[in-house]
C-alpha positions, 0 to 999 in steps of 0.5 A: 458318550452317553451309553458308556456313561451308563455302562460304567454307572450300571457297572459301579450298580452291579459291583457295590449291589456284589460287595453288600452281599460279600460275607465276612466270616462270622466266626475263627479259631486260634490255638495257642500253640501249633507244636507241643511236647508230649505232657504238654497242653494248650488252648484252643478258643472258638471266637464267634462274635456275630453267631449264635449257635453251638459248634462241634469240635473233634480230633482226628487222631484223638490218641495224640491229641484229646479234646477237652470238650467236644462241644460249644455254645456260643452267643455273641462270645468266644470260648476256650478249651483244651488240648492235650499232648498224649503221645508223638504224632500229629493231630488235625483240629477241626471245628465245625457249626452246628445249627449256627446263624449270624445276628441277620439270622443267616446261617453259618457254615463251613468247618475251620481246622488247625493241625497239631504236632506232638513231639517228645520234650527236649532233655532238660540242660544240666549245665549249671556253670558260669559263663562270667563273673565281674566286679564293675570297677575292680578286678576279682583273683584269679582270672575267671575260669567256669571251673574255678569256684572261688575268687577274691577281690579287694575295694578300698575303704568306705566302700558300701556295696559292689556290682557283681556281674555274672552270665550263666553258660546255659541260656535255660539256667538261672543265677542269683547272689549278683547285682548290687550287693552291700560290703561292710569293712573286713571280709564279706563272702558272696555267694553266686548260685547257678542253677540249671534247668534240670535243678542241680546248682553250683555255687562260686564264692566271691570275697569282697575285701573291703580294705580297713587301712588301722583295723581295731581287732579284739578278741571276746571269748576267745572268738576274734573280732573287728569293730565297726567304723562306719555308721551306715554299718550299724545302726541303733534300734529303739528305744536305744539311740545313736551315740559316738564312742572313742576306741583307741583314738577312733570315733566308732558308732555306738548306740545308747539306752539311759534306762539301762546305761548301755553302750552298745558297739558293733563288733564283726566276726571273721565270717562277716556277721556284726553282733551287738556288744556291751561296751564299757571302760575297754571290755566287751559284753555280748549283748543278747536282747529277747523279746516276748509279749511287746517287752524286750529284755536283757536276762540276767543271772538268777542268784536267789537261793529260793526251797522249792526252785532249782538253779538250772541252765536253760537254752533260749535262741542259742544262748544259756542263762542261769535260771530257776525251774519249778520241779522236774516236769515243769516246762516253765522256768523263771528268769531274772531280767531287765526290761530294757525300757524301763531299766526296771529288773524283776522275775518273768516266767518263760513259757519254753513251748511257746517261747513267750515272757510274762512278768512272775509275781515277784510275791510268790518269791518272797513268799517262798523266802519267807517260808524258807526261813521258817524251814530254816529255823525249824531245821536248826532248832531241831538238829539241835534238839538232836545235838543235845539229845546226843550229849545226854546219851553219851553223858548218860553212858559215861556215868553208867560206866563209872557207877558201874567201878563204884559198885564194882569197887564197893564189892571188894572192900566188903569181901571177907578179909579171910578171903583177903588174907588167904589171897595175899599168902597166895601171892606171898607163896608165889614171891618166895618160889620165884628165883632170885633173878626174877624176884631182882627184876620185880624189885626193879620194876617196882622201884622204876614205876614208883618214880621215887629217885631215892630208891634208885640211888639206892638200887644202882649203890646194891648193884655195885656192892654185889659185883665188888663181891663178886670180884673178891 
């Protein structure tokens, strides 16, 4: 009994004497992936963390599967390089110690491999299609069908988001435009994207009608609209606040500034956009506010009448407003507006490069007016001078004229009355060889250009004489 006592003693010696001296391997290699595709690449980390030394790594086919390193130095650590796929085969990693001993000084042996596999990449999917699409709690028209690509779906009023559900058919493919999506009254267009692997994507369009049970249409610039009834819709930005207005017997959410006594309402576009309006007694005005160098301003029409600036229209964020431009060259313009934290109006200057306003020295303006009416009046004086120096030279002319008649007229009473006399027996000599008829005619003449009623009394009682005589 007691020899087998000292049997198994000695045996318990023997055995945990073996299990001091038991090894644990000093260091292992790992990769991060065993199967790559051709282009590919991956990591290959040595983890030595009892043994210093340097490790030998190299690649038996090295036309598959090149090494970035083909060495490494390891104190206590571990450490990665990587692997690259160059072509289709297959490639065995081997790892191997090189003057390496453990932290007892021990030296470490033993090589560590790992086998790679290079296939060719699989081919991108290019199924960009739907599986399904769904409106939790409603039902979209028509039934879905991956190939039909637009839907509509209709939700009661006062509803302010949906949940859209959509799965694409491809597991490699992507979807965005689902999930919770907020609604507005009116017609609200979705869109959900599929994108597939490869990149090419479809899109399915979604109408959420949110149904308005007494909708209040207008219509502004020939551009029809709906006005927006709920708060949560459209919601008022400083320095304007909320203030409730009554349209046709409904309470619509209205956001008001006292600097500038506006009323803003939101009306929606058939599309589904909301846009601010100036609302007042019935009419709308479409609100356009800019903002440049921590001012926003609402631009209004320039009207002054200024030599030296012209009246142009001017393009700003989509937008033309009358404004005034300084010569052709140019690339500032000024602009009337109004700030719309002060209510204060005055001229600024645009800056079209950079899109910036800064306030114009209004002075320069007054100047230029100033100056304008000094213009003005050395204008009008001089077109009179003008007007004037034109009558004196008609007057003059016409003078000229008539002294020229008076000389002319003073020439003929001093011409010799011989000259007189032999001209009047001239025309005398004439008379007497005219015939009787001609001279008759003359007579008549005479005596109807002298106006003189007695004469031609006289004449029609001769006319009748002649012709009784005439008769016997």
């Amino acid at each position: 009994m007691k020899k087998n006592f000292i049997k198994v003693l000695l045996l318990i010696t023997m055995l945990f004497i073996g299990l001091t001296n038991v090894e644990a391997a000093a260091y292992s290699i790992g990769v991060g992936s065993k199967n790559l595709t051709k282009g590919s690449s991956t990591k290959l980390t040595i983890n030595g963390g009892n043994v210093i030394g340097r490790f030998n790594i190299t690649s038996s086919n090295s036309s598959v599967i090149s090494v970035s390193e083909d060495r490494a130095w390891i104190e206590n650590g571990s450490y990665s390089i990587t692997l690259s796929a160059l072509n289709v085969g297959t490639s065995t990693i081997t790892v191997t110690p090189f003057s390496v001993s453990d932290n007892n000084g021990s030296p470490v042996s033993g090589a560590q491999t790992i086998q790679i596999t290079v296939s060719l990449p699989r081919e991108k999917s290019k199924d960009n299609t739907l599986k399904s699409l769904s409106v939790e709690g409603y039902e979209i028209s028509p039934s879905f069908d991956k190939n039909i690509f637009d839907y509509t779906v209709n939700v009661p009023e006062g509803t302010k988001s949906v949940n859209i559900s959509a799965t694409p058919t491809d597991g490699y493919a992507s979807v965005s435009g689902a999930g919770e999506v907020n609604v507005v009254e009116g017609i609200n267009n979705i869109a959900v994207v599929v994108k597939a692997e490869n990149g090419e994507s479809k899109t399915y369009n979604l109408i959420v009608n949110v149904v308005d049970e007494n909708p209040i249409n207008v219509q502004v610039d020939g551009e029809n609209y709906t006005v927006v009834k709920i708060r949560d819709n459209y919601l008022c930005q400083e320095p304007f606040t909320e203030r409730d207005v009554t349209i046709n017997d409904n309470l619509i959410p209205g956001c008001y500034n006292p600097k500038i006594d506006y009323t803003l309402v939101g009306l929606k576009k058939e599309d589904g956009t909301i846009l601010s309006f100036v609302y007042s007694n019935g009419k709308y005005e479409k609100y356009n506010e800019l903002t440049g160098a921590s001012i926003k301003l609402i631009i209004l029409d320039f009207e002054e009448e200024i030599l030296g600036i012209d009246k142009t229209t001017l393009d700003i964020d989509g937008e033309n407003y009358k404004v005034g431009k300084m010569g052709n060259s140019s690339k500032s313009y000024i602009v009337y507006a109004m700030n719309i934290e002060t209510g204060k109006k005055d001229f600024y200057l645009y800056d079209t490069i950079n899109k910036t306003f800064s306030l114009y020295d209004s002075t320069q303006l007054d100047n230029l007016s100033k100056l304008n009416q000094t213009y003005l009046y050395i204008i009008i004086a001089f077109s009179v001078a003008l007007l004037l120096s034109v009558i004196c030279i008609i007057h003059l002319s016409v003078n000229k004229k008539k002294l020229v008649q008076v000389l002319k007229n003073d020439q003929d009473i001093k011409k010799p009355k011989k000259e007189k006399k032999e001209n009047k027996e001239k025309t005398n000599k004439v008379e007497e060889e005219k015939p009787l008829e001609d001279k008759k005619k003359d007579n008549i003449e005479e005596i109807i250009s002298s106006d003189d009623d007695t004469e031609m009394y006289d004449l029609f009682e001769d006319d009748k004489k002649s012709k009784k005589k005439k008769k016997k």
